[in-house]
C-alpha positions as CSV (number, residue, x, y, z in Angstrom):
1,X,-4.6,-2.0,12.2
2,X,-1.0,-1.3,11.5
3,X,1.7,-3.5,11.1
4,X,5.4,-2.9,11.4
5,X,8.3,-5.2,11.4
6,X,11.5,-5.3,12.9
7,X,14.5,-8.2,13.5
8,X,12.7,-10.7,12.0
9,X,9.3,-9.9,13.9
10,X,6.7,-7.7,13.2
11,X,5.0,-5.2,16.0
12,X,1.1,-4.8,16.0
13,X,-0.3,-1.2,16.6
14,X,-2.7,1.5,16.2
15,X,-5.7,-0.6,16.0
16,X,-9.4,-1.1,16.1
17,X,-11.4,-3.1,17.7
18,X,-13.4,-5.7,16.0
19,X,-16.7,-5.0,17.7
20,X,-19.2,-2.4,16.2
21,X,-18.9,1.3,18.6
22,X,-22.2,2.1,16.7
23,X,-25.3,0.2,15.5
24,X,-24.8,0.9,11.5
25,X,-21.4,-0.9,12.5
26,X,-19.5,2.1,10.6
27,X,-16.1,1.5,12.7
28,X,-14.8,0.7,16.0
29,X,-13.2,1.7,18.7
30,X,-9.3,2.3,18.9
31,X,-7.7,0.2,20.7
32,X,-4.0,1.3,22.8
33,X,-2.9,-2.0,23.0
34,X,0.5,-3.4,21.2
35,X,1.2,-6.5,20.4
36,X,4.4,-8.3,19.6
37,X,5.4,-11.3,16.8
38,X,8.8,-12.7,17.2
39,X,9.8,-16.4,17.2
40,X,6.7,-17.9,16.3
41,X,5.2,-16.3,19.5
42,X,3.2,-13.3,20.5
43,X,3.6,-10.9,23.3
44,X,2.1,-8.0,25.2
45,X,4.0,-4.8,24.9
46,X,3.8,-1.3,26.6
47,X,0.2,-0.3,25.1
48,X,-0.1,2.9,23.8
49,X,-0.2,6.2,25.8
50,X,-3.4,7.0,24.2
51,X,-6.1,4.4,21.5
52,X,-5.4,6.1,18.0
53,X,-6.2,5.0,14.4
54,X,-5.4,6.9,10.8
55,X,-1.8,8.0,12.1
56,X,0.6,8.6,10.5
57,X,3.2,5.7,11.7
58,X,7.0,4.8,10.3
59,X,10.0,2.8,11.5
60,X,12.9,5.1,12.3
61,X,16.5,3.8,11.5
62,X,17.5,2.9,15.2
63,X,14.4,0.9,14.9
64,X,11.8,3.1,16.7
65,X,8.8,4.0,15.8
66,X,7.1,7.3,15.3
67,X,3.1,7.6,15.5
68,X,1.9,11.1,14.4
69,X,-1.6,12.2,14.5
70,X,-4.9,10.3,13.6
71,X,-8.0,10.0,15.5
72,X,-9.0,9.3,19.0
73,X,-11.8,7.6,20.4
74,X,-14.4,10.5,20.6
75,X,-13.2,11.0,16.6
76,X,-11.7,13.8,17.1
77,X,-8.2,14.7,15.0
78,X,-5.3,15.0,17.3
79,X,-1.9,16.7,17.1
80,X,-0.3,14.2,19.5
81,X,3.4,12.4,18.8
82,X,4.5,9.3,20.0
83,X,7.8,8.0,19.9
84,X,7.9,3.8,20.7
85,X,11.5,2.5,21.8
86,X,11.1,-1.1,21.3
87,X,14.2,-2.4,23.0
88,X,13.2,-0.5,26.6
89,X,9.7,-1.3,25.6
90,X,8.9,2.6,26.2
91,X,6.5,5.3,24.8
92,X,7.6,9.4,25.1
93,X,5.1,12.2,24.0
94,X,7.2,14.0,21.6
95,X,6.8,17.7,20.2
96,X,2.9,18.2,19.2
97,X,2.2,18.2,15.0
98,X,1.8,22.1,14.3
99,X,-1.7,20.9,13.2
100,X,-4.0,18.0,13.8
101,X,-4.5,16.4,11.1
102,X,-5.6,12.3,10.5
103,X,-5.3,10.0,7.4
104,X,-1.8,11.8,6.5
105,X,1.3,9.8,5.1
106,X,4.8,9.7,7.1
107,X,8.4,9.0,5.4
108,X,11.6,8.7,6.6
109,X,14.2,10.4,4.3
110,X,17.4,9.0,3.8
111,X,18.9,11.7,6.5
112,X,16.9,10.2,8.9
113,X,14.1,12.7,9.2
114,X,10.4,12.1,8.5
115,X,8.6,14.0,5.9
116,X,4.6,14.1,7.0
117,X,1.5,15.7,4.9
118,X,-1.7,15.7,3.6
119,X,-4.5,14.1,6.1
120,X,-7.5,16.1,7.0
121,X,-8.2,18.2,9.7
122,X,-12.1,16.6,10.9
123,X,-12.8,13.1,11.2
124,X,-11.9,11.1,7.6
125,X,-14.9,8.9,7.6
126,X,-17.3,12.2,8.5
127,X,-20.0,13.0,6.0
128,X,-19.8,14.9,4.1
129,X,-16.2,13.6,3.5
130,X,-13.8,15.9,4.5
131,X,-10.9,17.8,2.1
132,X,-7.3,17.0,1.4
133,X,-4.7,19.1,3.4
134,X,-1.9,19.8,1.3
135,X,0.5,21.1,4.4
136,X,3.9,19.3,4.9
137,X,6.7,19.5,7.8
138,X,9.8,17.6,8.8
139,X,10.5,15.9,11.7
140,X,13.8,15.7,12.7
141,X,13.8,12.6,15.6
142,X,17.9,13.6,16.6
143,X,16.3,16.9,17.6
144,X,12.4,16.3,18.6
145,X,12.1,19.5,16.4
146,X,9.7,20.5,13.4
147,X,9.7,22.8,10.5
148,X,7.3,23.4,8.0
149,X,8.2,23.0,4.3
150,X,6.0,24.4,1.4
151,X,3.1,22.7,0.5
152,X,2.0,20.4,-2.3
153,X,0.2,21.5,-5.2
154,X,-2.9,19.2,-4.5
155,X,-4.7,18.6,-0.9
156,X,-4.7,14.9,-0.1
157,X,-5.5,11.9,2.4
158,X,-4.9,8.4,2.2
159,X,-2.2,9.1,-0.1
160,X,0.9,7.1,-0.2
161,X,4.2,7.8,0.2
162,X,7.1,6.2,-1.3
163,X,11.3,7.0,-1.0
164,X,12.5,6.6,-4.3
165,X,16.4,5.3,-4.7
166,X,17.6,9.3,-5.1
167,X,16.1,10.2,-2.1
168,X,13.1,12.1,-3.5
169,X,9.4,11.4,-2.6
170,X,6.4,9.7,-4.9
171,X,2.8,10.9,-3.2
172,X,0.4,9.5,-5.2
173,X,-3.1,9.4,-5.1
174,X,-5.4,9.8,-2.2
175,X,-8.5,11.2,-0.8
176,X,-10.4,14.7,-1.4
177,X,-13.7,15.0,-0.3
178,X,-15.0,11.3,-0.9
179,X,-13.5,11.4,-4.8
180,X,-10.0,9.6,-5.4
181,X,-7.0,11.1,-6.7
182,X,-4.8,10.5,-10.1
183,X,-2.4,13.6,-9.4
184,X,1.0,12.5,-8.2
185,X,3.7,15.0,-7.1
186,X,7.4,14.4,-5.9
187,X,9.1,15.9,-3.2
188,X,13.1,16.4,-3.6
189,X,14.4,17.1,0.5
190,X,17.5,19.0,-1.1
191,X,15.6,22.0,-2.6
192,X,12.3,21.0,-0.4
193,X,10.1,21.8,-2.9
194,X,7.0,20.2,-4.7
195,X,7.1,18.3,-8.7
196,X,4.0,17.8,-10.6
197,X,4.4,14.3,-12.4
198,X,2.7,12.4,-15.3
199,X,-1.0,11.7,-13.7
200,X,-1.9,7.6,-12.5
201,X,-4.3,5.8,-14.7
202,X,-6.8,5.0,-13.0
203,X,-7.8,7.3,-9.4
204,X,-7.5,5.5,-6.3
205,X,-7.2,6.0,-2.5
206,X,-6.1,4.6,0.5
207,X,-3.9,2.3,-2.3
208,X,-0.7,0.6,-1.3
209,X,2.6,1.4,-3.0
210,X,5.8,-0.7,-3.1
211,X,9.1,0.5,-4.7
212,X,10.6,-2.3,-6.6
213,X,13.7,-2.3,-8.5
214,X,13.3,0.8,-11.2
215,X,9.5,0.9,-10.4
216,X,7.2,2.0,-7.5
217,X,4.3,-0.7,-8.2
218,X,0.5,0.7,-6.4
219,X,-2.3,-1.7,-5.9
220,X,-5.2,-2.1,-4.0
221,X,-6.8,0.8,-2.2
222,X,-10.3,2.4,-2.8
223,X,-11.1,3.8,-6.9
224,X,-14.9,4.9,-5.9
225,X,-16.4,8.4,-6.7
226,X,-19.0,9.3,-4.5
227,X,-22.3,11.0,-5.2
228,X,-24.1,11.4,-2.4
229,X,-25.5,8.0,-1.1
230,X,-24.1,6.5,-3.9
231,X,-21.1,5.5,-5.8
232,X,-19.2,4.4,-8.9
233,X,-17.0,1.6,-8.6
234,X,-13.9,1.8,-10.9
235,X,-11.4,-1.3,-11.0
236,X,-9.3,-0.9,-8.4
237,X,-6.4,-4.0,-8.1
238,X,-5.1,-3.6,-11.5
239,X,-1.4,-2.7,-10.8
240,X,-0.1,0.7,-11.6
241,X,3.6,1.2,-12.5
242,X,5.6,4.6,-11.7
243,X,9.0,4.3,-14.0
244,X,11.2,6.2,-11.6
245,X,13.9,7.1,-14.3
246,X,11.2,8.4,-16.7
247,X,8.6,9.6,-14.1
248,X,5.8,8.1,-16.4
249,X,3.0,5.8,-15.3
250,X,2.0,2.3,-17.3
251,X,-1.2,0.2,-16.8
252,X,-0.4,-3.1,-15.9
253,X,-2.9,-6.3,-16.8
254,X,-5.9,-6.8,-14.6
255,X,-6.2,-10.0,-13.0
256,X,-8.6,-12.3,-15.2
257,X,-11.7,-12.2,-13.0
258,X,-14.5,-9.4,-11.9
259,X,-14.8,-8.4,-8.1
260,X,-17.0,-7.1,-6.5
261,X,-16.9,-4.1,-4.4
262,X,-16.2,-3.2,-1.9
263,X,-12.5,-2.9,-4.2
264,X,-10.1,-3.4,-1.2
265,X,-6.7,-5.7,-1.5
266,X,-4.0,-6.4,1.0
267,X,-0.5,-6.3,-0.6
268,X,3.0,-7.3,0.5
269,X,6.3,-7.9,-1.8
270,X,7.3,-11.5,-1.4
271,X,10.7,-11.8,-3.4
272,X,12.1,-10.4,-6.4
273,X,9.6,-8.6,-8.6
274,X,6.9,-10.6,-7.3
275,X,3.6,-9.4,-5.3
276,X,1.1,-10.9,-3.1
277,X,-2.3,-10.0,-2.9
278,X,-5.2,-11.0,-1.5
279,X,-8.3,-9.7,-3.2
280,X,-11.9,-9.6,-0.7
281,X,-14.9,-10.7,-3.3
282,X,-14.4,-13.6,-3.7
283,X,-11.6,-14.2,-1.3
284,X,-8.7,-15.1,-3.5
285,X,-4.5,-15.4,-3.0
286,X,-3.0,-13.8,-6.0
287,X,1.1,-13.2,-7.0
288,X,1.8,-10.5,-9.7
289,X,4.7,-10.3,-11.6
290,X,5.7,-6.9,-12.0
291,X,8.7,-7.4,-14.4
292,X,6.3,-10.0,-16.5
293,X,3.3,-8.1,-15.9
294,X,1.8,-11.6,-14.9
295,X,-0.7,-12.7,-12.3
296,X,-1.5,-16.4,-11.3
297,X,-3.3,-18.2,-8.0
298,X,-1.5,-19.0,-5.1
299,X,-2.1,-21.5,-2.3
300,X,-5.8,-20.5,-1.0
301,X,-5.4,-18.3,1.9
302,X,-7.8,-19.1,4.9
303,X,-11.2,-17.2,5.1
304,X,-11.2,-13.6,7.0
305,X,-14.1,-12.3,8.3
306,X,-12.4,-8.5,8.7
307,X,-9.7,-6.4,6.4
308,X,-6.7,-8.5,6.2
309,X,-3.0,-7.0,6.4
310,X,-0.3,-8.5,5.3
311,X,3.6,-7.5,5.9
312,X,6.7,-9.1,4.9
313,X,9.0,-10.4,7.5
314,X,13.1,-10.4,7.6
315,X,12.8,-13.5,6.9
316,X,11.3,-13.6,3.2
317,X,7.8,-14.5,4.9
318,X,4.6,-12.7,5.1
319,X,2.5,-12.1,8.3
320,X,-1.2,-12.5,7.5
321,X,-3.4,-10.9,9.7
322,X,-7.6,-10.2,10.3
323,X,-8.8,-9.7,13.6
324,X,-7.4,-12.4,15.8
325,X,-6.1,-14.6,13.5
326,X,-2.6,-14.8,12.3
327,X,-1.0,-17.2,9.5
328,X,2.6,-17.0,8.3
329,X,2.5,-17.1,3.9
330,X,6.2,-18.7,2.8
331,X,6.2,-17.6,-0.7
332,X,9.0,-20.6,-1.4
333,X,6.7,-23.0,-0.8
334,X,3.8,-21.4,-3.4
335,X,5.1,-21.7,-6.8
336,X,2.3,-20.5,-9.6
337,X,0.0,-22.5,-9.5
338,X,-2.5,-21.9,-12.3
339,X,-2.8,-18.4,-14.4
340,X,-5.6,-15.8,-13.9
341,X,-5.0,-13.3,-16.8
342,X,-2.6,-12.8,-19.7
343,X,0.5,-10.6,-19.2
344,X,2.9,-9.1,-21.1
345,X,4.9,-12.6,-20.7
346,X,2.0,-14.6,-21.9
347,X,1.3,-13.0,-25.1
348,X,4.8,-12.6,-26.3
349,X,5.1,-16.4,-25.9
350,X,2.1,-17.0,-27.5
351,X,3.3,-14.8,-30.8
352,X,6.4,-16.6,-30.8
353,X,4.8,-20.0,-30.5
354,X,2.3,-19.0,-33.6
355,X,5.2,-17.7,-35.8
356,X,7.5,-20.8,-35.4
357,X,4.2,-22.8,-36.3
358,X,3.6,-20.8,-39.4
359,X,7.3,-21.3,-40.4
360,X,6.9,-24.9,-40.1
361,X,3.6,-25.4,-42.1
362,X,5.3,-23.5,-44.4
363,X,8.3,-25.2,-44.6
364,X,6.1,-28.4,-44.9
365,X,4.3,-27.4,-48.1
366,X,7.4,-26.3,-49.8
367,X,9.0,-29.5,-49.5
368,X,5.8,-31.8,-50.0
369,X,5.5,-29.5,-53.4
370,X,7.7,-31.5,-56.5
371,X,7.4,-30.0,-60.4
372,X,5.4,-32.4,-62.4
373,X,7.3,-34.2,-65.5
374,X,7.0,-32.6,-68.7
């Protein structure tokens, strides 16, 4: 399920349903409708033209929104376009993808078009997995138009996508053939061309990325290498921290606790430099600092049976959502509550705290110490 906001509301698309299509219960079936959060109330919108999941979706500056791609109900990958005017409440097919692909990212550039790339070409959750497409094109909305753009170094899907503050592109991550990704590239929309970066720490797909201040923070996501029936299960919600000035990646501190796979997280920014997460085994609410590289407990979130999604709202607030639940999260009202790990913050304090201690015991024995009368 997809979640995008708008005016202080948040529009629910591109879903599945939450009954089992097969037996093994390995996903369901899309569903076309749209759903509508505005003023504490939901509403039925337009549904869909046609039930798709893994598209590519993004919010275009007039507040539209563009669905490219993804998968239909027979699994098959699709080329189709959709273009959702939410004032007139209205769906147009728009100009076919040159290719079909599913599981791809979408942008919009600061121009106004929409870079789109990677996905796959077969079904994403097919065995054996499928590989990364490294094809690219823009999408220009003002003229329904596409062109393709040279390609990036590494195939991908599941990657994200994140505008930078110059206009370029992070793509980081991702999918290829059931393994995760480390590679990174940036995409600069004046010379459209493709920049190998520094490599993340740790491989992960299907991760979430958020662009605050100076950094582009990714958590969350799947860090599992697959070999055959089996996997190895790599951490996968410690935070890692693209520098956008120095184009270098940094570790940030894991949370203080062990989970257990699957190694899945919802993610949403809630305020200045601050993150929430909620992590699936055990079901925990977490904020992370990124400028303190700190972590500490929130206000328990209720139980979800399904993947959650969370997405902050105009209004500083975050939508929780699983299946046919919703809660509203208002990160005023959730100050820290008790620390999970020791961050950056932490440990300086604690230095500090142990020198001034040593000075003082020093200071102590010097004045406690008088020169005996001769």
């Amino acid at each position: 399920m997809v979640v995008g906001f708008r005016d202080g509301g948040a529009l629910v698309l591109a879903g599945q349903s939450a009954v089992p299509r097969t037996a093994t219960g390995v996903h369901g079936v899309p569903l076309p409708t749209v759903e509508e959060f505005a003023g504490g109330t939901w509403s039925l919108r337009a549904p869909e033209p046609e039930a798709l999941y893994d598209s590519g979706i993004v919010i275009l500056p007039n507040q539209d929104v563009l669905v490219v791609g993804g998968v239909d109900s027979q699994d098959r990958t699709v080329q189709k376009v959709f273009l959702y005017d939410p004032t007139a409440d209205r769906w147009t097919r728009m100009p076919d993808l040159p290719a079909a692909r599913a599981g791809l990212f979408a942008v919009v550039l600061k121009d106004g078009t929409v870079l789109v790339g990677g996905g796959a070409s077969g079904w994403p959750n097919d065995f054996p997995p499928p590989s990364g497409l490294s094809s690219a094109w823009i999408f220009d909305p003002a003229t329904a138009a596409w062109r393709s753009i040279s390609s990036m170094h590494t195939g991908r899907l599941f990657a994200s996508a994140t505008l930078l503050p110059d206009g370029t592109v992070l793509i980081a991550g991702g999918d290829d053939r059931g393994s995760p990704l480390a590679s990174a590239e940036v995409f600069d929309p004046t010379t459209s061309s493709w920049t190998v970066v520094a490599s993340m720490p740790q491989a992960r797909g299907q991760q979430l990325a958020t662009l605050m201040g100076g950094n582009v923070v990714v958590m969350g996501g799947s860090a599992f290498n697959t070999f055959g029936g089996g996997f190895v299960a790599n951490p996968s919600l410690d935070a890692e921290i693209f520098d956008v000035r120095s184009r270098s990646w940094s570790l940030g501190s894991p949370p203080g606790f062990n989970l257990n796979v699957p190694a899945f997280a919802a993610v949403a920014p809630v305020a200045a430099q601050r993150i929430l997460v909620l992590a699936p085994a055990p079901q925990v609410a977490l904020a992370y600092d990124v400028g303190a590289d700190y972590w500490s407990s929130v206000t328990p979130a209720p139980h979800w049976e399904a993947g959650p999604t969370l997405t902050p709202m105009a209004n500083g607030k975050v939508l929780f959502l699983t299946e046919k639940s919703a809660w509203l999260f208002d990160p005023n009202g959730n100050a820290r509550s008790s620390d999970t790990g020791l961050g950056t913050e932490t440990v300086v304090l604690a230095v500090i705290a142990g020198v001034l201690l040593l000075l003082i015991g020093l200071q102590r024995v010097f004045r406690g110490w008088r020169p005996v009368p001769g």
